[in-house]
N, CA, C and O atoms as a GROMACS GRO file, in nm:
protein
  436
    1UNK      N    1   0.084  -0.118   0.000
    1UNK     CA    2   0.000   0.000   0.000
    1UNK      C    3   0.089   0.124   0.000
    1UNK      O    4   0.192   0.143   0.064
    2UNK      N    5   0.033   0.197  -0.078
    2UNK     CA    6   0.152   0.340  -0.105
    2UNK      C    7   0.092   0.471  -0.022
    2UNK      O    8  -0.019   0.507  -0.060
    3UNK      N    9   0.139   0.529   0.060
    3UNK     CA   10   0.099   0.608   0.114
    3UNK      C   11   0.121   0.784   0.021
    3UNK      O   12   0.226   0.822  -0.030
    4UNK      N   13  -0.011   0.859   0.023
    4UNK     CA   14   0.105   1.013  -0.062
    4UNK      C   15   0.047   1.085   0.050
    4UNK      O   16  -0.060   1.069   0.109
    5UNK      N   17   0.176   1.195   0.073
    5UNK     CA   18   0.139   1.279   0.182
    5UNK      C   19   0.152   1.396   0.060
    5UNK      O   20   0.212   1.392  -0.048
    6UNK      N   21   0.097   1.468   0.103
    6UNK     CA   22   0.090   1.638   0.046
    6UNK      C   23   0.180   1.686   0.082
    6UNK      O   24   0.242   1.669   0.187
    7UNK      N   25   0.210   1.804  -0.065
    7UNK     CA   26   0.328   1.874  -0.006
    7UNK      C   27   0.384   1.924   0.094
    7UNK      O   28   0.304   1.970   0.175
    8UNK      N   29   0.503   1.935   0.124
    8UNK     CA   30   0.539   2.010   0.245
    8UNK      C   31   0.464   2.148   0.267
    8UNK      O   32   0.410   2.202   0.170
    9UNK      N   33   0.460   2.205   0.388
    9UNK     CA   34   0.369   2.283   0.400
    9UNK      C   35   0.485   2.450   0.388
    9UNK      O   36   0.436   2.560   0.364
   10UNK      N   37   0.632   2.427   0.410
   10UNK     CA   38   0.698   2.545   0.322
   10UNK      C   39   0.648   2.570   0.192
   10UNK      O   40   0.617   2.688   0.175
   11UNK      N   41   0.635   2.509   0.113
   11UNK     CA   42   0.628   2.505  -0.035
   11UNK      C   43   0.516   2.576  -0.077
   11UNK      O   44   0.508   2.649  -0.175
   12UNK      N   45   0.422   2.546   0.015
   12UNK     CA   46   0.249   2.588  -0.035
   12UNK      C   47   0.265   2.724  -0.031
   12UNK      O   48   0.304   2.772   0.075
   13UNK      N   49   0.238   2.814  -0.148
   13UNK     CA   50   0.187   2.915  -0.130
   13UNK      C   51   0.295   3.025  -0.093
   13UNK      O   52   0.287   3.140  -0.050
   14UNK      N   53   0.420   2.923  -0.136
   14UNK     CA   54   0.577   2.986  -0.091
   14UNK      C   55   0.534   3.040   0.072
   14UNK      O   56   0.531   3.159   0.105
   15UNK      N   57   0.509   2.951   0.144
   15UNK     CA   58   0.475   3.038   0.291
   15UNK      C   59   0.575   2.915   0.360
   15UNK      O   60   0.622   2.813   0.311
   16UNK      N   61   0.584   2.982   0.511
   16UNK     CA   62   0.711   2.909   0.588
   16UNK      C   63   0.805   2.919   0.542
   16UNK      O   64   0.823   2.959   0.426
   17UNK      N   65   0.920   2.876   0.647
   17UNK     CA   66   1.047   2.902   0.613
   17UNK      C   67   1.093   2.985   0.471
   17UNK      O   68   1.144   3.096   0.465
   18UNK      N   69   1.055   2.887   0.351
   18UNK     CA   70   1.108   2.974   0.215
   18UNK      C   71   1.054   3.111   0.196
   18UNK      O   72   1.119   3.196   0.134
   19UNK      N   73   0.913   3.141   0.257
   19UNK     CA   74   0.838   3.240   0.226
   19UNK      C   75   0.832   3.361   0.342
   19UNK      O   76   0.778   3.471   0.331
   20UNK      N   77   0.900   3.308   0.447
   20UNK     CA   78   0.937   3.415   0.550
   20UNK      C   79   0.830   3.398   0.664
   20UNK      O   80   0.726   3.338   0.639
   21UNK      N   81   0.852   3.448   0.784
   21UNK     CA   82   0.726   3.484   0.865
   21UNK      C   83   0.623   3.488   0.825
   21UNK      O   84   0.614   3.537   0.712
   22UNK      N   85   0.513   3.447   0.881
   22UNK     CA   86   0.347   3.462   0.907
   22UNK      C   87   0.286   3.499   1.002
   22UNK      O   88   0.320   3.494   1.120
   23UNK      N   89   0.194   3.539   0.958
   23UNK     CA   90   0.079   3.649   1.029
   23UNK      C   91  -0.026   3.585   1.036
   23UNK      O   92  -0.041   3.516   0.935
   24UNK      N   93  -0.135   3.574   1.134
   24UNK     CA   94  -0.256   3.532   1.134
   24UNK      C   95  -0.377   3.635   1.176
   24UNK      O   96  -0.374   3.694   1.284
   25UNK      N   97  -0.477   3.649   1.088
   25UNK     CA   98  -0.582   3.738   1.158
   25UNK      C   99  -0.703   3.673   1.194
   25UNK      O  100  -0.676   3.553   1.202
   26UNK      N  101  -0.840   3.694   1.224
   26UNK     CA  102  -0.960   3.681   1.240
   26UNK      C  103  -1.036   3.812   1.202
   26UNK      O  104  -1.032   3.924   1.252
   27UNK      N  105  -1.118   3.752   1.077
   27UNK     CA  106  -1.262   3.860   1.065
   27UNK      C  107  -1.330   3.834   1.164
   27UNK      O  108  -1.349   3.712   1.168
   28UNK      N  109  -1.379   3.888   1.251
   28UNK     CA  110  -1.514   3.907   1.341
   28UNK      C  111  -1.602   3.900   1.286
   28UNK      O  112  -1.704   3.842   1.324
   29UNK      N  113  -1.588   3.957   1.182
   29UNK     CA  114  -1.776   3.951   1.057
   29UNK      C  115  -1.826   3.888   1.060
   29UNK      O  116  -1.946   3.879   1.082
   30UNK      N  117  -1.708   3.776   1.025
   30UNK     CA  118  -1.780   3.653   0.965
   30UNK      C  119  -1.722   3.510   1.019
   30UNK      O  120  -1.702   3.406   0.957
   31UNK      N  121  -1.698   3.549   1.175
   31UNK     CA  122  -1.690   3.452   1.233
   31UNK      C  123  -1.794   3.389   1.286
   31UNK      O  124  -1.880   3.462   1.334
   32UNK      N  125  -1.816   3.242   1.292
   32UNK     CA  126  -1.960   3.190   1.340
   32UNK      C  127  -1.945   3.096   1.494
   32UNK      O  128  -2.025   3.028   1.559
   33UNK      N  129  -1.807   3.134   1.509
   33UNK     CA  130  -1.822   3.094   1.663
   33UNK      C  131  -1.775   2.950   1.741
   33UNK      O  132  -1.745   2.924   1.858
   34UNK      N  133  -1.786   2.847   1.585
   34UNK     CA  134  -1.743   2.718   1.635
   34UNK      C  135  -1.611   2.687   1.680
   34UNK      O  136  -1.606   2.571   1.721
   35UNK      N  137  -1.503   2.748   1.688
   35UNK     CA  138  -1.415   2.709   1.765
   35UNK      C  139  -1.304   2.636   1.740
   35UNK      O  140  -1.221   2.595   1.821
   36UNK      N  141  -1.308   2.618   1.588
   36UNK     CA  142  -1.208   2.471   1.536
   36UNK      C  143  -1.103   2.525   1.534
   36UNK      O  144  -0.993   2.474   1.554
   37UNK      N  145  -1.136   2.668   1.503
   37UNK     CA  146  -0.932   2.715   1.500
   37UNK      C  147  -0.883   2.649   1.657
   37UNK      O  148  -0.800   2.559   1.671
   38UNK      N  149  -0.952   2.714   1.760
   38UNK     CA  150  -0.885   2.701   1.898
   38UNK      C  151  -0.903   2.542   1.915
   38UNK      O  152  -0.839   2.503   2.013
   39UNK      N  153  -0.967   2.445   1.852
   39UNK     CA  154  -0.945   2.312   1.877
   39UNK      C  155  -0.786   2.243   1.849
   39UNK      O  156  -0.708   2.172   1.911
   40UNK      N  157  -0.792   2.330   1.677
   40UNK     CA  158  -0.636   2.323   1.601
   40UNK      C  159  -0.540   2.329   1.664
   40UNK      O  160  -0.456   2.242   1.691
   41UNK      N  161  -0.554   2.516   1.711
   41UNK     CA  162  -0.419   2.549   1.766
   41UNK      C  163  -0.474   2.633   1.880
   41UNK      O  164  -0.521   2.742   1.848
   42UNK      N  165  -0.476   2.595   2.022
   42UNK     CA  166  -0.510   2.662   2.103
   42UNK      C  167  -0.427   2.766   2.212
   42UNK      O  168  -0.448   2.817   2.322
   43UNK      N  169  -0.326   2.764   2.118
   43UNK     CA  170  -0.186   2.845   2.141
   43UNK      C  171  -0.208   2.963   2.045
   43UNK      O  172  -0.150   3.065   2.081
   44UNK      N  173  -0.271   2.971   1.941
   44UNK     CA  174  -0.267   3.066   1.834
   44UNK      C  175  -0.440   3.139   1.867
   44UNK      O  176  -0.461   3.260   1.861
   45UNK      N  177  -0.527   3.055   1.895
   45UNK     CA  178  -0.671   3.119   1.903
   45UNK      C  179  -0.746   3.108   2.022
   45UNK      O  180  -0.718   3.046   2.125
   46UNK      N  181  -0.833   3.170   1.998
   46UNK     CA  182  -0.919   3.132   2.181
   46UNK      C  183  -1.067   3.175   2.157
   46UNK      O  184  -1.088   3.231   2.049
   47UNK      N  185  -1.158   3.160   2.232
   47UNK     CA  186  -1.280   3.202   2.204
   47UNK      C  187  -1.293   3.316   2.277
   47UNK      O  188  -1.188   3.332   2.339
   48UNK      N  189  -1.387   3.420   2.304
   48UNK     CA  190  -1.389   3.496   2.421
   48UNK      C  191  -1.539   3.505   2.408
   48UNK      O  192  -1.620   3.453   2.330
   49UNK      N  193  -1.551   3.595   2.520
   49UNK     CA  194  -1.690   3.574   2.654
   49UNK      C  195  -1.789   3.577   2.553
   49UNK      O  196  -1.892   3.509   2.559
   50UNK      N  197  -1.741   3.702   2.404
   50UNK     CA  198  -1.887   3.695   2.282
   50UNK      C  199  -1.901   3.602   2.228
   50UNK      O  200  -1.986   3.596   2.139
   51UNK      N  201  -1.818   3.488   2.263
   51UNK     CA  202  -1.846   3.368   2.092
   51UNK      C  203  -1.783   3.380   2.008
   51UNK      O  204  -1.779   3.291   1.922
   52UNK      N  205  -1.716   3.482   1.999
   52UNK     CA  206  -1.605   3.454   1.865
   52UNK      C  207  -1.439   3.448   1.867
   52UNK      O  208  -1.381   3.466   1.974
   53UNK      N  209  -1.365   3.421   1.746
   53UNK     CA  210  -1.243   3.369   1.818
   53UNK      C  211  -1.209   3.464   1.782
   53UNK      O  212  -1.272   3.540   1.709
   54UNK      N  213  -1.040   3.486   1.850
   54UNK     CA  214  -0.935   3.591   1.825
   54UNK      C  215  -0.830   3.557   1.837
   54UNK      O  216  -0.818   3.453   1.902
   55UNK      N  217  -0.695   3.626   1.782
   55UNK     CA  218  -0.614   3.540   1.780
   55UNK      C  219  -0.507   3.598   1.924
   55UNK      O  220  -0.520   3.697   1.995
   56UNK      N  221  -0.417   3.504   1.925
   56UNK     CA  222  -0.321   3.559   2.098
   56UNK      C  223  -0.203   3.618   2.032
   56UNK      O  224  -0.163   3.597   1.918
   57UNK      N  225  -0.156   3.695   2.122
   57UNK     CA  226  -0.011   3.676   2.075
   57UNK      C  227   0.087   3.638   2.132
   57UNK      O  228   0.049   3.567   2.224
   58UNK      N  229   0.202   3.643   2.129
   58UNK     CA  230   0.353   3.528   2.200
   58UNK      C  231   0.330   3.508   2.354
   58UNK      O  232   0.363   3.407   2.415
   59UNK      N  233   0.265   3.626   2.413
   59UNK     CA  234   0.282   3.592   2.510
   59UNK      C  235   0.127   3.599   2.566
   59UNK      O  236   0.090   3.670   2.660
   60UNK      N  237   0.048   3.513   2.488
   60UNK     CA  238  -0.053   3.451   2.522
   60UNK      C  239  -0.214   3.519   2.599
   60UNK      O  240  -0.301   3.478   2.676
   61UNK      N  241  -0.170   3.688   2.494
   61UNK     CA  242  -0.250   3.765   2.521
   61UNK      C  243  -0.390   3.793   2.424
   61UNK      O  244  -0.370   3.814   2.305
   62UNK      N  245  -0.522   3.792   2.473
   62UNK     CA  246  -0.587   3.793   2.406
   62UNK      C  247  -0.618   3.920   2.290
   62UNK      O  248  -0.670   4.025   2.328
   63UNK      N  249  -0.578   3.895   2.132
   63UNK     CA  250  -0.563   4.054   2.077
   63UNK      C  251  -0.731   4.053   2.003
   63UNK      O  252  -0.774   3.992   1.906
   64UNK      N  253  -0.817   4.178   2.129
   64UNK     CA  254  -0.949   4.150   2.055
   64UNK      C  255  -0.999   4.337   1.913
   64UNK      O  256  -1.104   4.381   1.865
   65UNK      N  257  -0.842   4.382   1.906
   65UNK     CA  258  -0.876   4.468   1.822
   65UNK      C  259  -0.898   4.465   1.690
   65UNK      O  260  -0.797   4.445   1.623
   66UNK      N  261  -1.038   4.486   1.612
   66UNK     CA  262  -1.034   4.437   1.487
   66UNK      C  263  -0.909   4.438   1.386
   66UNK      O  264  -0.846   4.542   1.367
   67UNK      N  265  -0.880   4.335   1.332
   67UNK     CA  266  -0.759   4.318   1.242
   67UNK      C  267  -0.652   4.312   1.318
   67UNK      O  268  -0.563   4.381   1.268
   68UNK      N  269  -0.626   4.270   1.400
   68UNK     CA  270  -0.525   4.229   1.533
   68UNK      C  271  -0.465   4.124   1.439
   68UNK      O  272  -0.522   4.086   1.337
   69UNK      N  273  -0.370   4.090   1.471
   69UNK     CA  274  -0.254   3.998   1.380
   69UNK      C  275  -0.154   3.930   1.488
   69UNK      O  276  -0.083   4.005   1.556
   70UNK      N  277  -0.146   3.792   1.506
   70UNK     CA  278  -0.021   3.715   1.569
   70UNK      C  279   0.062   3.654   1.482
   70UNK      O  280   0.042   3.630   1.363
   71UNK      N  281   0.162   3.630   1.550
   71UNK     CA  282   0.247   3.567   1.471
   71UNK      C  283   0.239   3.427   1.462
   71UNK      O  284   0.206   3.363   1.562
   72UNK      N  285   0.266   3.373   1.358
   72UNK     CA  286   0.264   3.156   1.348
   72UNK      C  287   0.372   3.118   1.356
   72UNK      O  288   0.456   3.117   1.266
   73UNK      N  289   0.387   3.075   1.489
   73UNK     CA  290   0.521   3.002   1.492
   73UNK      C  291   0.557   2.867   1.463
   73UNK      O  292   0.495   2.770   1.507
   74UNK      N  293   0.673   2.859   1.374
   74UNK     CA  294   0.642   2.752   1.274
   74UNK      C  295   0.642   2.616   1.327
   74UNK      O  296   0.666   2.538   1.235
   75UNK      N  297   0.626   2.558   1.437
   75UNK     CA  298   0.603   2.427   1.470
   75UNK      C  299   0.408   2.441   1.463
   75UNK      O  300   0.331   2.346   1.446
   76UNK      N  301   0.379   2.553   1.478
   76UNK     CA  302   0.192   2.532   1.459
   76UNK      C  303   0.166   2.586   1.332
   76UNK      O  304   0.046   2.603   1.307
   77UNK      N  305   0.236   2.612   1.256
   77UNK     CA  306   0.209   2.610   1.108
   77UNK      C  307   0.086   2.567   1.067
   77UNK      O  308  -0.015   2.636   1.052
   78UNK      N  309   0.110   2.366   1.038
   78UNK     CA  310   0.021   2.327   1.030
   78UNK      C  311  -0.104   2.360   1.094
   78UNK      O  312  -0.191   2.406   1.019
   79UNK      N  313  -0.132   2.348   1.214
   79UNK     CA  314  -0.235   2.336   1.284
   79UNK      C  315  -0.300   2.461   1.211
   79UNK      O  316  -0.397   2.450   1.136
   80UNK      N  317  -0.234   2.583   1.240
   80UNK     CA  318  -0.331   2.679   1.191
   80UNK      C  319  -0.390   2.700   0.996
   80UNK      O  320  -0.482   2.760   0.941
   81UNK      N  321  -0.312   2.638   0.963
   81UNK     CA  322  -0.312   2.625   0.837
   81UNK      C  323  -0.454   2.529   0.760
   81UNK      O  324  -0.518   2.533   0.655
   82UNK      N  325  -0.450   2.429   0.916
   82UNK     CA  326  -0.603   2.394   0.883
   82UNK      C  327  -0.713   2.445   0.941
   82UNK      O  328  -0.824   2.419   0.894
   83UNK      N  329  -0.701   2.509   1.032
   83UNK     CA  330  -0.752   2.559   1.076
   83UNK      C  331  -0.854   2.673   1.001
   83UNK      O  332  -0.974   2.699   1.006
   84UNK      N  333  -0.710   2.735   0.915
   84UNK     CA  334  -0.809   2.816   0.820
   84UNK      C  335  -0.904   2.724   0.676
   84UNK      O  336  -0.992   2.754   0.595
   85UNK      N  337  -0.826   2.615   0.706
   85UNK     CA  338  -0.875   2.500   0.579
   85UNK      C  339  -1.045   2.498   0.634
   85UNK      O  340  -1.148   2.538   0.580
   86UNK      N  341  -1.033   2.468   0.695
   86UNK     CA  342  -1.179   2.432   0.820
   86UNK      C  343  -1.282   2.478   0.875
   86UNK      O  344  -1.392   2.427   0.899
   87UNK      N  345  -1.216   2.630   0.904
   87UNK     CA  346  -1.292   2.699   0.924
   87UNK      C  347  -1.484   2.743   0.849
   87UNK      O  348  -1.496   2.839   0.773
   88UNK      N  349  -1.566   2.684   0.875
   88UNK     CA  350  -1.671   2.747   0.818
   88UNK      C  351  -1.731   2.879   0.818
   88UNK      O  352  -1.840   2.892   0.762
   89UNK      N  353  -1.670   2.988   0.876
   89UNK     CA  354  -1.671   3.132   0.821
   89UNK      C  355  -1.600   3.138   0.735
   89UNK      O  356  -1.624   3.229   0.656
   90UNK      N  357  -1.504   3.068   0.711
   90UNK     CA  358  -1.382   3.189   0.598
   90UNK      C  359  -1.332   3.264   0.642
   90UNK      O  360  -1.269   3.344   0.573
   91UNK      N  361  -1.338   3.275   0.796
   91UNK     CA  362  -1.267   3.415   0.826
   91UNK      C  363  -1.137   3.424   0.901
   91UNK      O  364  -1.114   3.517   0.978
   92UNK      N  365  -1.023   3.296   0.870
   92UNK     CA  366  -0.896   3.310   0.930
   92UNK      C  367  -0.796   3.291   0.814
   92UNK      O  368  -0.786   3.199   0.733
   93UNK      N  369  -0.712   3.424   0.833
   93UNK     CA  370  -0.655   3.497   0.724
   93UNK      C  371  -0.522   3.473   0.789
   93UNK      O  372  -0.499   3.518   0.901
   94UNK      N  373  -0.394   3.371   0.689
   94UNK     CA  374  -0.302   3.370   0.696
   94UNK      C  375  -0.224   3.469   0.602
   94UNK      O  376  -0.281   3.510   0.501
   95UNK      N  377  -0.114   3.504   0.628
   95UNK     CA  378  -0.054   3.638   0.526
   95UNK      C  379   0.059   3.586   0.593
   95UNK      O  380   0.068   3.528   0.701
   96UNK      N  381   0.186   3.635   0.467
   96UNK     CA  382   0.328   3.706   0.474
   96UNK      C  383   0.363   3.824   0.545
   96UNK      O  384   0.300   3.927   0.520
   97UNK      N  385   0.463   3.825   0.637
   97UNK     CA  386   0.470   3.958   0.678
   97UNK      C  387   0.488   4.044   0.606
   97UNK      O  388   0.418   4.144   0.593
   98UNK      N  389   0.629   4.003   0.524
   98UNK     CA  390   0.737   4.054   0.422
   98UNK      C  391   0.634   4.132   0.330
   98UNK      O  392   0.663   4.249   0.307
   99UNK      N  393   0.524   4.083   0.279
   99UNK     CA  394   0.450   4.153   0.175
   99UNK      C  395   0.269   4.184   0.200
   99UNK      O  396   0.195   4.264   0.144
  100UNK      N  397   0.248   4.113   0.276
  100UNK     CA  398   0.103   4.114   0.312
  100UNK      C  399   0.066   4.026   0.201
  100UNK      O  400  -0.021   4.102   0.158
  101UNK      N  401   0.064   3.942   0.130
  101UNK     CA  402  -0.011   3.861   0.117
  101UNK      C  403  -0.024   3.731   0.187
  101UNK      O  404   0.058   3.664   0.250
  102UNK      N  405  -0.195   3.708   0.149
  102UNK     CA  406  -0.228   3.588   0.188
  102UNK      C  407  -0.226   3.468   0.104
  102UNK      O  408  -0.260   3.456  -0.014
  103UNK      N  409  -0.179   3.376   0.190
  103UNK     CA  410  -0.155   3.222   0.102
  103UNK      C  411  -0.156   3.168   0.178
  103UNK      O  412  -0.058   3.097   0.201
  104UNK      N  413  -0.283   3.169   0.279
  104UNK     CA  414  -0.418   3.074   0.329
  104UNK      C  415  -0.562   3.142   0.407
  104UNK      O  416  -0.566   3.224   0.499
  105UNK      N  417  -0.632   3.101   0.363
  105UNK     CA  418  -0.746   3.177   0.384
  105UNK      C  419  -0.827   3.210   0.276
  105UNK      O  420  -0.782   3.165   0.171
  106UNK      N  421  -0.942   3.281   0.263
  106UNK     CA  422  -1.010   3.296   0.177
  106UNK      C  423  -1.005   3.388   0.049
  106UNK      O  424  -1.057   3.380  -0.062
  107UNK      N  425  -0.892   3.513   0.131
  107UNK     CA  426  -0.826   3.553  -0.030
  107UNK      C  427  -0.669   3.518  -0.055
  107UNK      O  428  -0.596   3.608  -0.098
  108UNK      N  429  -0.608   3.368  -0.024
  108UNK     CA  430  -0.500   3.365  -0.062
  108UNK      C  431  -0.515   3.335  -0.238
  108UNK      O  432  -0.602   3.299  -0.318
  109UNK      N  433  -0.366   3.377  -0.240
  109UNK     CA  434  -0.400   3.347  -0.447
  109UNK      C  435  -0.353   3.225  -0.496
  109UNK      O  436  -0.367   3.197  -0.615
   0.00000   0.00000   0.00000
């Protein structure tokens, strides 16, 4: 039986290591509250008292200002990466620091 794993997760979207630092946000808009990011990575997201998630930053502070941005540190890469895969709002936005784009989330290209 042949196993295929998917690409490495540097490669995708030139993000990680080759592609530099990452950024993670949350729309509030169009968040619906379920929680899978913070199931993913509960180092990177959290719910708060309204129901919706937000993301932390390094030192595990809750950032609830719209368009607040943490950093992905690359051993939770993955996690958050599906996280935004998963998400049923659409509303967790991975980006490049280096340039601001996104390459995961709903407007990566």
């Amino acid at each position: 039986m042949t196993v295929q794993h998917e690409a490495p997760i540097e490669h995708a979207g030139g993000a990680g290591v080759a592609g530099g630092p990452l950024e993670v946000w949350i729309d509030q808009d169009l968040c619906t509250g379920d929680g899978i990011c913070a199931q993913y990575a509960p180092e990177v997201f959290e719910l708060d008292i309204d129901g919706l998630a937000y993301v932390k930053s390094a030192d595990d502070e809750l950032l609830q200002d719209p368009g607040a941005t943490a950093p992905v540190p690359l051993p939770l890469l993955q996690d958050v990466v599906d996280s935004a895969k998963e998400c049923p709002g659409d509303c967790i936005h991975v980006r490049r620091v280096s340039d601001g784009v996104e390459v995961f989330g709903p407007d990566a290209e």
